[in-house]
DOPALO-329341 format. One record per atom (N, C-alpha, C): chain; x, z, y; residue number from 0; atom name. Coordinates in nm, 3 decimals, padded with zeros to 5 digits. Layout:
<atoms>
{atom "A"; {X; Z; Y}; NUM; "CA"};
...
</atoms>
This chain:
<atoms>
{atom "A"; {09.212; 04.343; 11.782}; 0; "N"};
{atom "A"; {09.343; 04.359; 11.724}; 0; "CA"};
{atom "A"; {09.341; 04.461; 11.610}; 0; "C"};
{atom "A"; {09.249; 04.564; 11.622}; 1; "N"};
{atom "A"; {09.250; 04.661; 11.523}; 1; "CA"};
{atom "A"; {09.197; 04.604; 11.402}; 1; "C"};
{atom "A"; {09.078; 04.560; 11.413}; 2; "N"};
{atom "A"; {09.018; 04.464; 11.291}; 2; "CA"};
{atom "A"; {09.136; 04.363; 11.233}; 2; "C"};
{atom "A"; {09.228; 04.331; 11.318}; 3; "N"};
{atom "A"; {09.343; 04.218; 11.220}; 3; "CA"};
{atom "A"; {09.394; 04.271; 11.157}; 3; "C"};
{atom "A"; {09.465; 04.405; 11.157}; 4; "N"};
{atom "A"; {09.547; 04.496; 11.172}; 4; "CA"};
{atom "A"; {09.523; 04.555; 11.036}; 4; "C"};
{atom "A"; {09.366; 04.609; 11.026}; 5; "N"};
{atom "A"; {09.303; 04.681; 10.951}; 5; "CA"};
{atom "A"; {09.311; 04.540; 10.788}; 5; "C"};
{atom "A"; {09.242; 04.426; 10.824}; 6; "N"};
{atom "A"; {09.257; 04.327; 10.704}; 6; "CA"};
{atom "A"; {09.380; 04.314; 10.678}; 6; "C"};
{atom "A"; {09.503; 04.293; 10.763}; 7; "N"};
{atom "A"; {09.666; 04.272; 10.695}; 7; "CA"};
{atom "A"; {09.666; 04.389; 10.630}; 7; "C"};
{atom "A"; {09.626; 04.484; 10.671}; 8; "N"};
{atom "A"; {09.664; 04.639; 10.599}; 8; "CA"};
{atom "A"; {09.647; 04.600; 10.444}; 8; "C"};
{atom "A"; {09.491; 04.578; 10.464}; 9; "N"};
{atom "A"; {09.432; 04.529; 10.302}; 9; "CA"};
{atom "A"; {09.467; 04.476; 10.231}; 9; "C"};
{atom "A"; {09.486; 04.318; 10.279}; 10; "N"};
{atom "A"; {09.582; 04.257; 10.221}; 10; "CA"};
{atom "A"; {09.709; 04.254; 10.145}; 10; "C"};
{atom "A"; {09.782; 04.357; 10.211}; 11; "N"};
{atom "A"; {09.897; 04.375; 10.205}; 11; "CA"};
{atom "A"; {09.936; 04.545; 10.080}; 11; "C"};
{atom "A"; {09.789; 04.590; 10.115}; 12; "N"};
{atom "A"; {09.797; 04.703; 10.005}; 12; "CA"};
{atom "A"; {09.712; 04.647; 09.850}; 12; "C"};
{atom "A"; {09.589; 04.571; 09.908}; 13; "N"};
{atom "A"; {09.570; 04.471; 09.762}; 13; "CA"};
{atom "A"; {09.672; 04.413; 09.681}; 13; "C"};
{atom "A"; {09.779; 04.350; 09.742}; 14; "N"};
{atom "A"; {09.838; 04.273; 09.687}; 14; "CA"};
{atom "A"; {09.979; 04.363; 09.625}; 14; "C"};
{atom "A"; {09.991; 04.533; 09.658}; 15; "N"};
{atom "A"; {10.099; 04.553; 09.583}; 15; "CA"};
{atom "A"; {10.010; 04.654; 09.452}; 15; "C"};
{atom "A"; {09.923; 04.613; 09.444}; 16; "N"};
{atom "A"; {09.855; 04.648; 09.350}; 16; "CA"};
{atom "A"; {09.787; 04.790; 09.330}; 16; "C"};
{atom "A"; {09.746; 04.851; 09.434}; 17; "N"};
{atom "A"; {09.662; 04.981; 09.455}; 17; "CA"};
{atom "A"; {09.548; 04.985; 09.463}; 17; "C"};
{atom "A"; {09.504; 04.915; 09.498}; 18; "N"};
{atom "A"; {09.376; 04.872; 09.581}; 18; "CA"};
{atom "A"; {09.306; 04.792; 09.492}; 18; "C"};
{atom "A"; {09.167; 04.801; 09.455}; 19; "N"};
{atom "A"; {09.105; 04.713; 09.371}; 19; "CA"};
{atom "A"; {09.101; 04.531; 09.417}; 19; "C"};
{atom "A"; {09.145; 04.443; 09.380}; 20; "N"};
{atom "A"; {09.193; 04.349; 09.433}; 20; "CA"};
{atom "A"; {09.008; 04.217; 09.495}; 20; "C"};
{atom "A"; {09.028; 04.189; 09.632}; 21; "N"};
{atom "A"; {08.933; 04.113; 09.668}; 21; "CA"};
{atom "A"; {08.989; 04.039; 09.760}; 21; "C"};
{atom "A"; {08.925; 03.888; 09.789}; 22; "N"};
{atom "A"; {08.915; 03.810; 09.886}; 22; "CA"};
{atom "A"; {08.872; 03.837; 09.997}; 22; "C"};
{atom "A"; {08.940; 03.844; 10.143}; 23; "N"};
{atom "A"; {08.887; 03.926; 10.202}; 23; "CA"};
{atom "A"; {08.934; 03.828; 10.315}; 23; "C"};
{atom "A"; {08.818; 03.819; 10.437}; 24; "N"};
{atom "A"; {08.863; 03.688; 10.518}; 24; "CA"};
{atom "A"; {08.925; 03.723; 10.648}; 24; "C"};
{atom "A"; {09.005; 03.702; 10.755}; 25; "N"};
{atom "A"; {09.026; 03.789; 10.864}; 25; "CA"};
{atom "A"; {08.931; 03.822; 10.940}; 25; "C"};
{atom "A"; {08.939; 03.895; 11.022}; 26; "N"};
{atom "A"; {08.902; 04.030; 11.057}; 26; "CA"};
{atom "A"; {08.788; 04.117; 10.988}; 26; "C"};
{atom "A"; {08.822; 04.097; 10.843}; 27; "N"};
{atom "A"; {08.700; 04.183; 10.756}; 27; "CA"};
{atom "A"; {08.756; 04.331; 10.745}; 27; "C"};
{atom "A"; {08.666; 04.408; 10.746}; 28; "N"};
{atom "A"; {08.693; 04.549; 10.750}; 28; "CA"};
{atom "A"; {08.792; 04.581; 10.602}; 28; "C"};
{atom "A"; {08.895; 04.663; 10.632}; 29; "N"};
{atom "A"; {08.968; 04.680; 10.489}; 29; "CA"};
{atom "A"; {08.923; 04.792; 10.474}; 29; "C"};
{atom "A"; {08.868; 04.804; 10.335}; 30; "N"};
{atom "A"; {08.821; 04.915; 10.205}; 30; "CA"};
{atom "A"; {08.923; 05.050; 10.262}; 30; "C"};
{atom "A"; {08.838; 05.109; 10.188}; 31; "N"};
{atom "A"; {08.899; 05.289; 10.208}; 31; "CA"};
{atom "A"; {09.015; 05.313; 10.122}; 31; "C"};
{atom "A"; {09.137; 05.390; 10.152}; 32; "N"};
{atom "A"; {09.212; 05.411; 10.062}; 32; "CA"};
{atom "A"; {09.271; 05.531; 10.069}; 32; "C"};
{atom "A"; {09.317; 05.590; 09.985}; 33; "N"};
{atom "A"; {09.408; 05.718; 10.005}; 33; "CA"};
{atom "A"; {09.571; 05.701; 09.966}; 33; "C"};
{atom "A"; {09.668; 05.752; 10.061}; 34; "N"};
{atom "A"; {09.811; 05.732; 10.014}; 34; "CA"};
{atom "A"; {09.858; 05.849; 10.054}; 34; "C"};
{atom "A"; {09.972; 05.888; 09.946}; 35; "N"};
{atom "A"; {10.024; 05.992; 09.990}; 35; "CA"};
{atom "A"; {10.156; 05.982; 10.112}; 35; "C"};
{atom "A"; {10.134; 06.083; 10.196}; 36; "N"};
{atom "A"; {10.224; 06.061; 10.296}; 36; "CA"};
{atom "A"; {10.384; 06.146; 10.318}; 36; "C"};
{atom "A"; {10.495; 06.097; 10.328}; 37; "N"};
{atom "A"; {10.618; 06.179; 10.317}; 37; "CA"};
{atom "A"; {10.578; 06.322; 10.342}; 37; "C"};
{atom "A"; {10.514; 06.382; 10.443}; 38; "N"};
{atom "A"; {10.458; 06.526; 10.429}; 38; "CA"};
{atom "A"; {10.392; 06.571; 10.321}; 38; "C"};
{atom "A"; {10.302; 06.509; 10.229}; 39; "N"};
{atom "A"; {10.273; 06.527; 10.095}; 39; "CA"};
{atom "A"; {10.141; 06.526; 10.113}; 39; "C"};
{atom "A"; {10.079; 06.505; 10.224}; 40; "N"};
{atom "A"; {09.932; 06.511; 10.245}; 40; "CA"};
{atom "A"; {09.896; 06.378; 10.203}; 40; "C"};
{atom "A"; {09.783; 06.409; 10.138}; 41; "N"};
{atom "A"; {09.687; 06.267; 10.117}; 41; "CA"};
{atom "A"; {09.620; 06.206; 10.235}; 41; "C"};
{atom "A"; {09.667; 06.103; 10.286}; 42; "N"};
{atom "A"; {09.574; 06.099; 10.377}; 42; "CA"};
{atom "A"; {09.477; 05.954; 10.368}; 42; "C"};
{atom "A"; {09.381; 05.928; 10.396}; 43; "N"};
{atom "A"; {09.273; 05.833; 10.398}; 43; "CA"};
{atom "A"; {09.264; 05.747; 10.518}; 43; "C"};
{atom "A"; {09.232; 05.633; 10.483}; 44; "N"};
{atom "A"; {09.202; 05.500; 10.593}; 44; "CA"};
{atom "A"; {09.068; 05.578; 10.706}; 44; "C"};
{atom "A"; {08.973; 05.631; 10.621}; 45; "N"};
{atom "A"; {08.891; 05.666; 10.702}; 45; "CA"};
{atom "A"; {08.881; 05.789; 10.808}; 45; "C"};
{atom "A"; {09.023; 05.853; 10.764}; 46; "N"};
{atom "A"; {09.043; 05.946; 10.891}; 46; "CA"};
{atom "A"; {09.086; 05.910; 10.998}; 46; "C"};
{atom "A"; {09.127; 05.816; 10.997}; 47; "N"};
{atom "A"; {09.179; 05.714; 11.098}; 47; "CA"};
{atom "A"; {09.085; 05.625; 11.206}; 47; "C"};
{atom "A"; {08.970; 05.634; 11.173}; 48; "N"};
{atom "A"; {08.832; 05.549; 11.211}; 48; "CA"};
{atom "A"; {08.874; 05.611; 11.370}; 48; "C"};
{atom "A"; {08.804; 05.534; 11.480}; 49; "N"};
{atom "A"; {08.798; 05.512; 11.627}; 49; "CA"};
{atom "A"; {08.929; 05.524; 11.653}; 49; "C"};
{atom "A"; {09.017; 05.576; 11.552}; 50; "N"};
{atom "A"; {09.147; 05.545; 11.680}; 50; "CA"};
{atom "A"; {09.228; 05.418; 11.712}; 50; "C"};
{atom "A"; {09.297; 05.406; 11.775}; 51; "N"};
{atom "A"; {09.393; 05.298; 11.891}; 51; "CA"};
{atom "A"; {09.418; 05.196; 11.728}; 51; "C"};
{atom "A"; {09.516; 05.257; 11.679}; 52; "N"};
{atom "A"; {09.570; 05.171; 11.541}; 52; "CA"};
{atom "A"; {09.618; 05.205; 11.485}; 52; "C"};
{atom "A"; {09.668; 05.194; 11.327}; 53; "N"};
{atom "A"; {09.684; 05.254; 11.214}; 53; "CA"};
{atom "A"; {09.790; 05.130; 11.160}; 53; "C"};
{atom "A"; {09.944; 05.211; 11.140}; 54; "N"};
{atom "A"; {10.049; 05.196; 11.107}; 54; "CA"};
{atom "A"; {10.058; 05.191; 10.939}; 54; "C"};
{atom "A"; {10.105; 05.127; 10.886}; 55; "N"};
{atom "A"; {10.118; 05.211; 10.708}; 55; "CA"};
{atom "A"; {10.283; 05.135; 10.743}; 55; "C"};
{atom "A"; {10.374; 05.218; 10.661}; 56; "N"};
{atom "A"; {10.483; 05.162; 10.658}; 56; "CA"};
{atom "A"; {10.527; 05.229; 10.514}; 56; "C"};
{atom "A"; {10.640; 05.105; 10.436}; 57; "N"};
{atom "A"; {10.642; 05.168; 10.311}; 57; "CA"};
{atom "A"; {10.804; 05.123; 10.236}; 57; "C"};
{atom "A"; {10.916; 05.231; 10.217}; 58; "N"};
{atom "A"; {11.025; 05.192; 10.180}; 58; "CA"};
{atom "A"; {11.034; 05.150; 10.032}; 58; "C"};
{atom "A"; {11.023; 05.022; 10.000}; 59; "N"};
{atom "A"; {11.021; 05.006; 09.862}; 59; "CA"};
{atom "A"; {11.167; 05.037; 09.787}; 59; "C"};
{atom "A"; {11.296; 05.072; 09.857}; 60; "N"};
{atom "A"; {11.354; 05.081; 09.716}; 60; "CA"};
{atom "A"; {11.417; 05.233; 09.854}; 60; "C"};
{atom "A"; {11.359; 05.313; 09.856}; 61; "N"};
{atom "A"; {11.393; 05.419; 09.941}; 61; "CA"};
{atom "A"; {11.434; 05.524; 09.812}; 61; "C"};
{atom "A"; {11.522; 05.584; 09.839}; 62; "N"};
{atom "A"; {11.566; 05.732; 09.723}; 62; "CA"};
{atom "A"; {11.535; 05.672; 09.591}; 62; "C"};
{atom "A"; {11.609; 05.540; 09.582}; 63; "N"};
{atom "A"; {11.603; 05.459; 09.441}; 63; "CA"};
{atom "A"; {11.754; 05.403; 09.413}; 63; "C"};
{atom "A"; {11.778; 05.395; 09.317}; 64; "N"};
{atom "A"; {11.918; 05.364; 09.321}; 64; "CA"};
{atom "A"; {11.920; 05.176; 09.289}; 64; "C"};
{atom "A"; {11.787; 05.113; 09.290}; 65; "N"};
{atom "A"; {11.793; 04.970; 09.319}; 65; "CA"};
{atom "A"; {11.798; 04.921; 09.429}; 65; "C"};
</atoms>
């Protein structure tokens, strides 16, 4: 489940355009990334390695007046 989890991630951060863009098949490992987090810390895909599962959640029109 983590490996699905981890490729939708990819997918889903490839495709809003951060991420250097690749074909990537399910359950392929998703690439390393850094995002900044509402606390202001950078944080990385790979700090995340052995644990349970890794959430990204992202308000696209949050503190925007669209």
């Amino acid at each position: 489940m983590m490996k699905r989890a981890l490729a939708a991630l990819s997918v889903l951060f490839g495709a809003s355009g951060g991420a250097a863009s690749a074909d990537l098949a399910v359950g392929a490992r998703a690439p390393d990334f850094a995002l900044q987090g509402s606390d202001g810390k950078t944080w990385t895909l790979a700090e995340f390695a052995g644990k349970e599962g890794v959430v990204l959640a992202w308000f696209p029109k949050a503190f925007t007046p669209g």
